[in-house]
Residue frames relative to the residue before (quaternion, step in Angstrom):
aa qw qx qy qz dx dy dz
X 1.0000 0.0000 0.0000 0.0000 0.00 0.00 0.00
X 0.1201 -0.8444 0.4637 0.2400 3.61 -0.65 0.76
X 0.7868 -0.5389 0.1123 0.2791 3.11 -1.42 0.73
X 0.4479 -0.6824 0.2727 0.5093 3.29 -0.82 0.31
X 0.7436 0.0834 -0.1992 0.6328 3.28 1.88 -0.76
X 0.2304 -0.7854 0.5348 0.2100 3.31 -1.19 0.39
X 0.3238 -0.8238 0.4633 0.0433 3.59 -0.42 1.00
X 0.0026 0.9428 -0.3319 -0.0308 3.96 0.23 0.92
X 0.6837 -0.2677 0.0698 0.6752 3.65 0.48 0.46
X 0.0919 0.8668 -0.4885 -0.0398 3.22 -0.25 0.28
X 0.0000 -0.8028 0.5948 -0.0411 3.58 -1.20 0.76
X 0.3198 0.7291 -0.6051 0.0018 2.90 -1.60 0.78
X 0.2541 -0.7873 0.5543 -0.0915 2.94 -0.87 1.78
X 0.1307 -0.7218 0.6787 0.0350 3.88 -1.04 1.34
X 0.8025 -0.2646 0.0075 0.5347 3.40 0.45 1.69
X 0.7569 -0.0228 0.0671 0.6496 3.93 -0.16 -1.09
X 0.6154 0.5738 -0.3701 0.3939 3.41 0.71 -1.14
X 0.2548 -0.7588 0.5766 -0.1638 3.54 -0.66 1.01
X 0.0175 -0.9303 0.3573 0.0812 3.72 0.91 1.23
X 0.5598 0.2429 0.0052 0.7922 2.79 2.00 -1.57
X 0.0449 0.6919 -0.7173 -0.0684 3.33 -1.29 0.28
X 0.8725 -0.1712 0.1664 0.4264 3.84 -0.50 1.18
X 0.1829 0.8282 -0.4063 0.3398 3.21 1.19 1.50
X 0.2199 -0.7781 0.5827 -0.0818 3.72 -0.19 1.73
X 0.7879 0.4768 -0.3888 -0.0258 3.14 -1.41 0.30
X 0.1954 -0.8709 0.4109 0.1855 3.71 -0.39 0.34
X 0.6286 -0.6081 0.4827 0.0464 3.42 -1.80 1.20
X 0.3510 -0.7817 0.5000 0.1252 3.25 0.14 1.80
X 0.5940 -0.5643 0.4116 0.3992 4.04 -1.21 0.48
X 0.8011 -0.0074 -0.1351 0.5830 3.67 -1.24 0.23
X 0.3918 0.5731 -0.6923 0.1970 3.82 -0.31 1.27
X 0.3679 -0.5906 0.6595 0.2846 3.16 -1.57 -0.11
X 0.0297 0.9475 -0.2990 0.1094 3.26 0.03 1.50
X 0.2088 -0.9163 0.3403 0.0301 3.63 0.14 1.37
X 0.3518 -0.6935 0.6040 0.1747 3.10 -1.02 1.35
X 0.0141 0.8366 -0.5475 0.0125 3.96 -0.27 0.18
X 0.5354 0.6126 -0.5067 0.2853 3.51 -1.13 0.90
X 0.7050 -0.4695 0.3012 0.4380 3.45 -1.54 0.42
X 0.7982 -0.1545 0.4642 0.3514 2.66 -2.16 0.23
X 0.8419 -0.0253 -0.1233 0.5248 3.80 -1.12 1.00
X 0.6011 0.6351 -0.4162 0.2491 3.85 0.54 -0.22
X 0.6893 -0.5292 0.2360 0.4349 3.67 0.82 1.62
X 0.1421 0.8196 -0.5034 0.2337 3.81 0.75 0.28
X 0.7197 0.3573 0.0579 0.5925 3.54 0.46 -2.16
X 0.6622 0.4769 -0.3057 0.4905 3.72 1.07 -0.27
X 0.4737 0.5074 -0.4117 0.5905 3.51 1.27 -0.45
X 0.7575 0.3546 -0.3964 0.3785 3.42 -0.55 -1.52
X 0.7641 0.5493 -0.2752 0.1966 3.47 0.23 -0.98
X 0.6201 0.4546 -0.2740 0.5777 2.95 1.98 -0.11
X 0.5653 0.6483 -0.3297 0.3891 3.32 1.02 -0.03
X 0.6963 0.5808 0.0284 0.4207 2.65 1.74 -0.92
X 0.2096 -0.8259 0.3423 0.3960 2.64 2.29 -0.41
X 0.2604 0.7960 -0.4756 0.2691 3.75 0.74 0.79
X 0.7240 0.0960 -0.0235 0.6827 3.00 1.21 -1.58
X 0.3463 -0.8017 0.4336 0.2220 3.60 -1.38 0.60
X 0.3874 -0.8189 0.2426 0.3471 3.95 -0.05 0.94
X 0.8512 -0.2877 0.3512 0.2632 3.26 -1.36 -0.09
X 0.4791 -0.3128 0.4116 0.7093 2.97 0.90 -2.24
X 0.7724 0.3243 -0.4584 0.2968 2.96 -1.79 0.58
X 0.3125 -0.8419 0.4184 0.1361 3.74 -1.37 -0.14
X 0.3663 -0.7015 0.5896 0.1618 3.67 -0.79 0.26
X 0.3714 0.7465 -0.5352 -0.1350 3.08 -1.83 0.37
X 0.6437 -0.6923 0.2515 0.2077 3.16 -1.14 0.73
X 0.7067 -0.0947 0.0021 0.7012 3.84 0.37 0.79
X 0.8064 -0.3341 0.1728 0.4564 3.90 0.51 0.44
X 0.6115 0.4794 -0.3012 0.5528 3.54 1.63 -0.76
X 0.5467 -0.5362 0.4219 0.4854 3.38 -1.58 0.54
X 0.6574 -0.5479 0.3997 0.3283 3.55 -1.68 0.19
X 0.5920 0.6893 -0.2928 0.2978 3.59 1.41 -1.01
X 0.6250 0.6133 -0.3662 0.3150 3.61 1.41 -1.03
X 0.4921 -0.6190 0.4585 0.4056 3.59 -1.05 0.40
X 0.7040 0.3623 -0.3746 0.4825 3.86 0.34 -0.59
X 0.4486 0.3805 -0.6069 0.5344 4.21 0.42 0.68
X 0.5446 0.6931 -0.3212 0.3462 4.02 0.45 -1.09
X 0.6487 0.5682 -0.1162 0.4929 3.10 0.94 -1.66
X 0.6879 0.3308 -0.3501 0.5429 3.65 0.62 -0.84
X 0.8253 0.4266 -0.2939 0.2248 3.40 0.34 -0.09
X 0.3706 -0.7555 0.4698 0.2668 4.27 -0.84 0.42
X 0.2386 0.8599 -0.4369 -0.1133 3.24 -0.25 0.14
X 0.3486 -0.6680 0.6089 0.2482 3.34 -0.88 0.97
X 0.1384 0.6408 -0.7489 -0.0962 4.34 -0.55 -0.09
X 0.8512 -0.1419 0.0110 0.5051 4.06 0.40 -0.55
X 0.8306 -0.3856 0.2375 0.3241 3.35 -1.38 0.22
X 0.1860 -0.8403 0.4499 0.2385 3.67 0.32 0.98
X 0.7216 -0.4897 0.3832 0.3044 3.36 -1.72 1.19
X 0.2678 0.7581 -0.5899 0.0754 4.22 0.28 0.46
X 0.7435 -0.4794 0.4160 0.2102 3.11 -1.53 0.76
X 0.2628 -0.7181 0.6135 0.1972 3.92 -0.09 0.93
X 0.8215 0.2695 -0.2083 0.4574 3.59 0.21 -0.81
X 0.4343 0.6050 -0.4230 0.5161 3.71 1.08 0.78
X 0.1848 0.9277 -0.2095 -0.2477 3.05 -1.18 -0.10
X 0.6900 -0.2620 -0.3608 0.5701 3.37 -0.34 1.62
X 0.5915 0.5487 -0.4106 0.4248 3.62 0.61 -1.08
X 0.5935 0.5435 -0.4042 0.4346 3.72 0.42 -1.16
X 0.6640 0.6114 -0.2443 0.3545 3.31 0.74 -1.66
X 0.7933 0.3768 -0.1315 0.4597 3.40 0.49 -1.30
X 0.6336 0.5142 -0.3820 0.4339 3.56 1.19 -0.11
X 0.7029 0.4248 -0.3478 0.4521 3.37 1.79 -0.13
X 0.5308 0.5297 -0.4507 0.4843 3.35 1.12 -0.37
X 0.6851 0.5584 -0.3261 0.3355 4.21 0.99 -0.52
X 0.4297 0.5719 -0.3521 0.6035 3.08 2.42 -0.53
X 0.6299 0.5433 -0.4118 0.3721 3.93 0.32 -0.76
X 0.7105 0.4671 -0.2146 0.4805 3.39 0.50 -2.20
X 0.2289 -0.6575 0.6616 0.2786 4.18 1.10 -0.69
X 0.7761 0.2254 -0.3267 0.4899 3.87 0.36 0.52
X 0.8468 0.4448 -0.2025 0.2100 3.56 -1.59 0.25
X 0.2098 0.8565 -0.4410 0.1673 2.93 2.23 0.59
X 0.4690 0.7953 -0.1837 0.3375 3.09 1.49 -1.60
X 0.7511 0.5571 -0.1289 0.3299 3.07 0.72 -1.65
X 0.6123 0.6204 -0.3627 0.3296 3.24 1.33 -1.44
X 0.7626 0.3232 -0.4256 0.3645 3.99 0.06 -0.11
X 0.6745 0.4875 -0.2842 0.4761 3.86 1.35 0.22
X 0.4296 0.5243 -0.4459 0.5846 3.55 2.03 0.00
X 0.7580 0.5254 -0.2138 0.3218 3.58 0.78 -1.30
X 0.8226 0.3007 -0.2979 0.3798 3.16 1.42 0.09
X 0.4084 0.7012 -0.3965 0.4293 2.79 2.02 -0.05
X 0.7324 0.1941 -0.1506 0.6350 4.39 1.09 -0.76
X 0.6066 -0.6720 0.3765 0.1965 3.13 0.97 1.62
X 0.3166 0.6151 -0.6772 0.2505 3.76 -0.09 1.08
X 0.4144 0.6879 -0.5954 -0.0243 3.73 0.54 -1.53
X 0.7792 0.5318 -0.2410 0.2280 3.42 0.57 -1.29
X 0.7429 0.2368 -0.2183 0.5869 3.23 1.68 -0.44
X 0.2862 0.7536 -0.5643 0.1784 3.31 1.15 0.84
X 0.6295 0.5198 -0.3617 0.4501 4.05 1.04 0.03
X 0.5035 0.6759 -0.2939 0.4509 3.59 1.72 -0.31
X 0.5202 -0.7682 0.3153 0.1995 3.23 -0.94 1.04
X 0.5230 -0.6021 0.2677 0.5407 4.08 0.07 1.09
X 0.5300 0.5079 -0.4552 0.5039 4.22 1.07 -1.39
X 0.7903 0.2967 -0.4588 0.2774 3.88 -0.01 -0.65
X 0.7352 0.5679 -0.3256 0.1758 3.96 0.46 0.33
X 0.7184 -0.5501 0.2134 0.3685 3.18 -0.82 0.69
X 0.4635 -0.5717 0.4236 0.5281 3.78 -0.67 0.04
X 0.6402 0.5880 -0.3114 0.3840 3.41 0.54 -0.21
X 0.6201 0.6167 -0.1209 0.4697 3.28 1.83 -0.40
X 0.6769 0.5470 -0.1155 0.4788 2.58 1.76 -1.17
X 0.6051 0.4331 -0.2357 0.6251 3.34 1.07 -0.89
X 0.3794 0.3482 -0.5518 0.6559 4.32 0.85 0.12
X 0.7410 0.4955 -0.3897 0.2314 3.32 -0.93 -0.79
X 0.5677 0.5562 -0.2576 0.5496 3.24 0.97 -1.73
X 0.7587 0.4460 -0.2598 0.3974 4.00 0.31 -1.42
X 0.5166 0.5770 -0.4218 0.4714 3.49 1.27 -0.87
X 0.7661 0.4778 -0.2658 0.3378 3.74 0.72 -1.40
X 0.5414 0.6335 -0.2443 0.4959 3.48 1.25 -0.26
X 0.7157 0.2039 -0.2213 0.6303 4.03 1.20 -1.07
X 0.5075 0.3806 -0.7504 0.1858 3.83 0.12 1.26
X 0.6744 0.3715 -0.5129 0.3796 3.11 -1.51 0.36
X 0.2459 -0.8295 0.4253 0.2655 4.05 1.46 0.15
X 0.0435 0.8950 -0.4317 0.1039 3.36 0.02 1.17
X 0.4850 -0.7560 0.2889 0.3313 3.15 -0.06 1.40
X 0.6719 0.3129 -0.2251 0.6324 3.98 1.20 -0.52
X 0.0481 -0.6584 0.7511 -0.0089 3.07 -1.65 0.92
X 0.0623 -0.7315 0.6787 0.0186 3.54 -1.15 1.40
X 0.1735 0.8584 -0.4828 0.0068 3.30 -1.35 1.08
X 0.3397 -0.7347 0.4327 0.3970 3.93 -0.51 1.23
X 0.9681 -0.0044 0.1093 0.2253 3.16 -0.55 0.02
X 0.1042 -0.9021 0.4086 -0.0914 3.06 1.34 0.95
X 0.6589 0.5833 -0.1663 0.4450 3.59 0.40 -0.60
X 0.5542 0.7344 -0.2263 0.3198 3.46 1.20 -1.73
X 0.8616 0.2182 -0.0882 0.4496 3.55 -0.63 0.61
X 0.7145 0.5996 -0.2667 0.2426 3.45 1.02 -0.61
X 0.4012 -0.5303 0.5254 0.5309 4.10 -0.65 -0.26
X 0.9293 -0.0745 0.3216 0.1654 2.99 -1.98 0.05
X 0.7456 0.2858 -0.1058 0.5926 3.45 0.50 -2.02
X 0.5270 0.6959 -0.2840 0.3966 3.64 0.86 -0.97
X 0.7434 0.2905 -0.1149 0.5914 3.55 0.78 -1.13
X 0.5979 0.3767 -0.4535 0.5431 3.70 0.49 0.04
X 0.6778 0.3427 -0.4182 0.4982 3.77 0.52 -0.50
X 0.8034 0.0964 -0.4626 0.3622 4.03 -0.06 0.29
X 0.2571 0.5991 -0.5843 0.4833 3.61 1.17 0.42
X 0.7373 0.4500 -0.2800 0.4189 4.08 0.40 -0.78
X 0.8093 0.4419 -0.1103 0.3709 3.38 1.18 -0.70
X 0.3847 0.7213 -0.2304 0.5279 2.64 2.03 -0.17
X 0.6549 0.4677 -0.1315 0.5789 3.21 1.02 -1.80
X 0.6859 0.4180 -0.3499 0.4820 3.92 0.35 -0.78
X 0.7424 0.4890 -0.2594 0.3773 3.72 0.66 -0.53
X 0.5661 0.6159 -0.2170 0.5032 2.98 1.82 -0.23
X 0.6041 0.5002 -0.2392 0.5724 3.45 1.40 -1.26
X 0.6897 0.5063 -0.3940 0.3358 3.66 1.12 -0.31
X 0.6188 -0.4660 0.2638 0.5747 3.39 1.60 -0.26
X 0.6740 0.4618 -0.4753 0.3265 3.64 0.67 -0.24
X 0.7396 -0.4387 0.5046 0.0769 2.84 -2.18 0.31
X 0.2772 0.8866 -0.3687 0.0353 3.50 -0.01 0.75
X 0.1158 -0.8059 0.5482 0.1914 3.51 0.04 1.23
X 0.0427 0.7046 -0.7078 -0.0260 4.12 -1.11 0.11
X 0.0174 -0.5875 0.7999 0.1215 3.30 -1.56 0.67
X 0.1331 -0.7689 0.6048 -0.1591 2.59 -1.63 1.47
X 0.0792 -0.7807 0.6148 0.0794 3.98 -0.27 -0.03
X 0.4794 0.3962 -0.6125 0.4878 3.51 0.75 1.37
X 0.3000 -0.7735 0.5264 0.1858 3.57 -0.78 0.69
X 0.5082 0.5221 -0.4576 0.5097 3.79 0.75 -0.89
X 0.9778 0.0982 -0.1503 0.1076 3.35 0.18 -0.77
X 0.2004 0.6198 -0.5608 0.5111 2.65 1.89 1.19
X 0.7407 0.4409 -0.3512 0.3656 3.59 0.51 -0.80
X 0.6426 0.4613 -0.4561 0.4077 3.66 1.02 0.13
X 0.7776 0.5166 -0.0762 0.3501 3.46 1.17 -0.71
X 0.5697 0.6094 -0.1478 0.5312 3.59 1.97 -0.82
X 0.1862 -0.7325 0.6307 0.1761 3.15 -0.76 0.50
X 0.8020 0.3441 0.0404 0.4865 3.48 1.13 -1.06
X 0.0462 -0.8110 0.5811 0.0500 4.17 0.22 0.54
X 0.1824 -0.6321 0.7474 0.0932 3.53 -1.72 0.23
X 0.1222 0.7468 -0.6297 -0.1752 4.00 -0.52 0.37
X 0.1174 -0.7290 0.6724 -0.0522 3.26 -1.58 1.12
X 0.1463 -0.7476 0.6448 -0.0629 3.29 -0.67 1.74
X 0.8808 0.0301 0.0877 0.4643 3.96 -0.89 0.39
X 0.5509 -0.6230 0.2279 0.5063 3.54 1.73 0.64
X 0.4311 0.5013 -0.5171 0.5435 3.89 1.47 0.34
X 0.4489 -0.5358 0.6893 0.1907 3.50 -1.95 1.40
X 0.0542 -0.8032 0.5920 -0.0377 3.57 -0.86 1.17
X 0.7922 -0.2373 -0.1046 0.5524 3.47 1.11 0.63
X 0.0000 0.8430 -0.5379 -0.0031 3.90 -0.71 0.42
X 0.3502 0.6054 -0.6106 0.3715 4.11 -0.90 0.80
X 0.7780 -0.3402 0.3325 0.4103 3.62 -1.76 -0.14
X 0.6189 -0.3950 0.4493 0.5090 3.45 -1.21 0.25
X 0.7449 0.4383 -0.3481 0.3632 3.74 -0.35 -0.86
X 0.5767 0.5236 -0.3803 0.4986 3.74 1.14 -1.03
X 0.6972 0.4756 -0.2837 0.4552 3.64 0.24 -1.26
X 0.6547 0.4375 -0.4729 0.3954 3.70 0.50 -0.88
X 0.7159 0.5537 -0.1152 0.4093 2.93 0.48 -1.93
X 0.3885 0.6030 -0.5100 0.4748 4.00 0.75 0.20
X 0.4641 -0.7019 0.5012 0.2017 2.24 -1.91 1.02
X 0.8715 -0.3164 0.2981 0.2270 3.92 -1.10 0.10
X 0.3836 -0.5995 0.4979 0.4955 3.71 -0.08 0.02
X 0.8103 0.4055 -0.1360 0.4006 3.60 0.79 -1.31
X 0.2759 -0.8831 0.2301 0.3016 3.03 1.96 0.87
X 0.2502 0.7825 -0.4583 0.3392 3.39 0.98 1.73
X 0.1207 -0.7304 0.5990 0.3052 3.89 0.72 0.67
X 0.2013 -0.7813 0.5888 0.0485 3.43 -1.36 0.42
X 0.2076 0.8405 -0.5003 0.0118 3.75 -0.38 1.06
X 0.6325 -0.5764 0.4594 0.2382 3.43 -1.43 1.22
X 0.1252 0.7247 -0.6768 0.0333 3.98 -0.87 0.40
X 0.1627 -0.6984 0.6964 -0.0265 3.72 -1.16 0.65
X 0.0331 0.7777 -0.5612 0.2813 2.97 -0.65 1.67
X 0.0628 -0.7129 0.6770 -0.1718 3.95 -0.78 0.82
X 0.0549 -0.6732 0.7332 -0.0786 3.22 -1.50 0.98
X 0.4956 -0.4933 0.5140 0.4968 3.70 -1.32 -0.12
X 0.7963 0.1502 -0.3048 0.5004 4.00 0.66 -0.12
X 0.0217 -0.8107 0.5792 0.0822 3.39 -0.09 1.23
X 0.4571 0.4462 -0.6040 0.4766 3.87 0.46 0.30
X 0.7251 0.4836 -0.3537 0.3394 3.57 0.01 -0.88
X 0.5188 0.7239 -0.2081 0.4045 3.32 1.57 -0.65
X 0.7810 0.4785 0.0039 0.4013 2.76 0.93 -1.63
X 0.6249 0.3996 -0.3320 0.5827 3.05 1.78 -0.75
X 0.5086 0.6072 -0.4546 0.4074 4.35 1.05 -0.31
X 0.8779 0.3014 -0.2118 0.3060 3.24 0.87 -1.20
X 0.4043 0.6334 -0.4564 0.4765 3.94 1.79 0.34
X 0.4927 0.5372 -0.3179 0.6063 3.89 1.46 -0.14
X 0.7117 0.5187 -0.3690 0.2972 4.05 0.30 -0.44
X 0.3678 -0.7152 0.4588 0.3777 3.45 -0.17 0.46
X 0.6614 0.4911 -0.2532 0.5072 3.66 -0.98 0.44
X 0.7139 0.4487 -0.3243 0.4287 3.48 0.60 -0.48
X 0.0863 0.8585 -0.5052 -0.0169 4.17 -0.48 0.94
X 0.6825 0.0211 -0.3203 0.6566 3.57 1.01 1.21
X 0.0645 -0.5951 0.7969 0.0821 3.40 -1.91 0.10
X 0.1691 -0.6931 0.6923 -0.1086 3.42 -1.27 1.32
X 0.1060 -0.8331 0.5401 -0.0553 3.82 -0.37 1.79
X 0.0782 0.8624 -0.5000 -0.0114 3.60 0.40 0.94
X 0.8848 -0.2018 0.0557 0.4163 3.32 0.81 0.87
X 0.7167 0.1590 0.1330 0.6658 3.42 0.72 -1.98
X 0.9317 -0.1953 -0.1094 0.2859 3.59 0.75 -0.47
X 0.4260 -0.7156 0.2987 0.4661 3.78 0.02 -0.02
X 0.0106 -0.7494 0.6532 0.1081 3.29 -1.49 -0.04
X 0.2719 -0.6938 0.6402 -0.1867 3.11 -0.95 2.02
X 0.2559 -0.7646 0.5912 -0.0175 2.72 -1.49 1.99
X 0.2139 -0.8292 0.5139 -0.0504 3.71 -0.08 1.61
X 0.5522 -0.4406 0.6278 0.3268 3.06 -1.88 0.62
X 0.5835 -0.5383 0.4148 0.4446 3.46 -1.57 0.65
X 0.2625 0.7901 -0.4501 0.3227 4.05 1.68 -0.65
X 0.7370 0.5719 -0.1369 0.3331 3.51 0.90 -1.74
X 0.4028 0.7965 -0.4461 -0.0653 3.18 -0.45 0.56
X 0.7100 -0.2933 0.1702 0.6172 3.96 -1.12 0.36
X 0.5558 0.6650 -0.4101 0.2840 3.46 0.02 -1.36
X 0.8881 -0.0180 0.1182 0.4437 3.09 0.44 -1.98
X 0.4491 0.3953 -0.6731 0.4347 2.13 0.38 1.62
X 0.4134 0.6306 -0.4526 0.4759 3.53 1.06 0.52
X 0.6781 0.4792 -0.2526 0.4968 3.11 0.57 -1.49
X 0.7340 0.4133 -0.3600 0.4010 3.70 0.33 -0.98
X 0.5040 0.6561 -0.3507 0.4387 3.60 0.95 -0.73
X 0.6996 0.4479 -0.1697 0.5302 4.00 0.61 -1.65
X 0.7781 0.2628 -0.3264 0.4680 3.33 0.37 -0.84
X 0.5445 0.5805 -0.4406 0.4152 3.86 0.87 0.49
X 0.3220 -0.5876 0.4740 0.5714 3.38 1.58 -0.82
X 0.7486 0.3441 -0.5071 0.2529 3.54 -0.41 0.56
X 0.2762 -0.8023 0.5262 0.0562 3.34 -1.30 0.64
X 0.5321 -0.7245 0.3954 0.1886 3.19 -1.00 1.90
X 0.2593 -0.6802 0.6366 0.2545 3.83 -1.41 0.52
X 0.7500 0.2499 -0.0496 0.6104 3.06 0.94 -1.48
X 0.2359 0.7293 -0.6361 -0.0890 3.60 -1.85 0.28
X 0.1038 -0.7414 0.6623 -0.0291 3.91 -0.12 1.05
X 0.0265 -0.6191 0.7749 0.1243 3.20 -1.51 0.48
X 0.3295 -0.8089 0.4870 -0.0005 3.37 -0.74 1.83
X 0.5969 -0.5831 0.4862 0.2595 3.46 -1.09 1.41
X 0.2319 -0.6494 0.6664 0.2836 3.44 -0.98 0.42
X 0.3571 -0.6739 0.6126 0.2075 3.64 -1.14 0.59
X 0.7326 -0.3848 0.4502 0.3355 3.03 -1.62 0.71
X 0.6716 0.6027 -0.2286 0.3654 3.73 1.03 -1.59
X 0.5635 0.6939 -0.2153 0.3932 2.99 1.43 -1.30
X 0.8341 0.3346 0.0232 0.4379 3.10 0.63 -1.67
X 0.4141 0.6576 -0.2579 0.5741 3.13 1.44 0.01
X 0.7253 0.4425 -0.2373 0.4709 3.60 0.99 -1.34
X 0.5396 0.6581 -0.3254 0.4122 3.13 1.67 -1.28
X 0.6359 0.6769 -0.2416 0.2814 3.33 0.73 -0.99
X 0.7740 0.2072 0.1020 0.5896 3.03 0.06 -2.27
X 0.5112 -0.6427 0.5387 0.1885 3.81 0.89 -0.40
X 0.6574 -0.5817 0.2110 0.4300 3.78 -0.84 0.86
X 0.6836 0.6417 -0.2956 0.1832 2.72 0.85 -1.64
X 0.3253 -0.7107 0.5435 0.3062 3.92 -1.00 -0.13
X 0.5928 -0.6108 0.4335 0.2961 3.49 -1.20 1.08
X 0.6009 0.6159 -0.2576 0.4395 3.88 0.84 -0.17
């Protein structure tokens, strides 16, 4: 199946500054696909070239096989890149009947966008009276008239409380189960990792790893060392601690008190480290083998520090 986008070396440089530098990769059909990286790390520079907003350096893109620049490939697509200019004293319907007068398509649409990100009821309310969380529905509502099978968005999430981000973290997912395409760069991880099927990381405009959430977690290391988290506790955890700095495989232990957690070759596992524990004479209360997070691996990546 070919992609929906395909991404080809890319570059773009604003003199020294080097946003992208030879950026590759391409955006399987009906994913939920995440751009991901720090603050300044070409994120909003991608979309915008995709978008034909900004124009590159070198290299090229294209959209289902066709170049990206034509206006009818455009057309199939929504994009959110920022908060669109709507009328405070309008309201949302009003709103969306002008932004359908702009796009020239999807007048039609406006009472099936409006119920699809759940406004209908306050579609006579006035834009000043809605939540931030409303707003950014809206904004998405304005993106699926004309029902375009792709939806690109920078941040979606950005700015919002709590309830706000579970309600387009939800829509995201529901628009997705409907068949569309959705590409988002984002620099929240929890919730790229609740919502993505697919991740790009991009550190200083260099592509520093790219595949499904599970591929990317589940990669291996620069120092090709898989690495895996266990939590463990006994009634003697000093003694513990001193059995398990003796195990082979084992390259940190972290004693916070009540219990330990040890960072292991993938070599490592619960089992045996049960087994080694019993046949030492001690016996485990606790044993967890801990999920790596997206965050985790992410950090692995690009490293604490912040591009800024």
């Amino acid at each position: 199946m070919n992609p929906v986008l395909s991404i080809q070396n890319i570059s773009k440089f604003y003199g020294p500054v080097h946003a992208l530098n030879n950026v590759s990769f391409d955006v399987p059909k009906g994913s939920v696909f995440g751009i991901l990286g720090p603050n300044g790390s070409g994120k909003t520079t991608m979309l915008g070239i995709v978008m034909d907003i900004l124009k590159v350096t070198s290299g090229n893109f294209l959209w289902n096989g066709q170049p990206g620049s034509s206006n009818e490939m455009r057309r199939q697509i929504g994009t959110l890149l920022e908060t669109p200019n709507f009328y405070h004293y309008l309201s949302g319907q009003k709103n969306l009947q002008i932004a359908a007068a702009i796009k020239q398509r999807g007048k039609e649409d406006i009472p099936r966008v409006l119920d699809k990100v759940n406004l209908t009821q306050r579609k006579d309310s006035k834009f000043n009276t809605y939540s931030l969380g409303m707003k950014q529905r809206l904004a998405i509502a304005s993106t699926l008239l004309g029902d375009p099978d792709i939806l690109v968005f920078d941040e979606p999430t950005n700015g919002l409380d709590p309830a706000g981000i579970a309600e387009i973290r939800e829509l995201i997912k529901q628009l997705n189960r409907q068949g569309k395409t959705i590409i988002m760069a984002s620099h929240i991880l929890d919730e790229v990792e609740k919502v993505c099927t697919h991740v790009a990381i991009i550190q200083k405009g260099v592509l520093k790893t790219v595949g499904s959430v599970q591929e990317v977690m589940n990669a291996t290391s620069a120092d090709k060392v898989v690495r895996v988290d266990i939590e463990l506790s006994a009634d003697n955890l000093a003694g513990l601690e001193n059995l398990l700095r003796q195990m082979p495989g084992i390259l940190a232990i972290n004693n916070n008190g009540t219990a330990l957690t040890i960072h292991a070759e993938e070599t490592v596992t619960p089992t045996g480290i049960n087994s080694y524990c019993f046949e030492k004479g001690i016996v485990l209360s606790q044993l967890n083998l801990k999920r790596k997070s997206l965050e985790t691996r992410f950090l692995e990546i690009t490293g604490t520090q912040s591009d800024r």
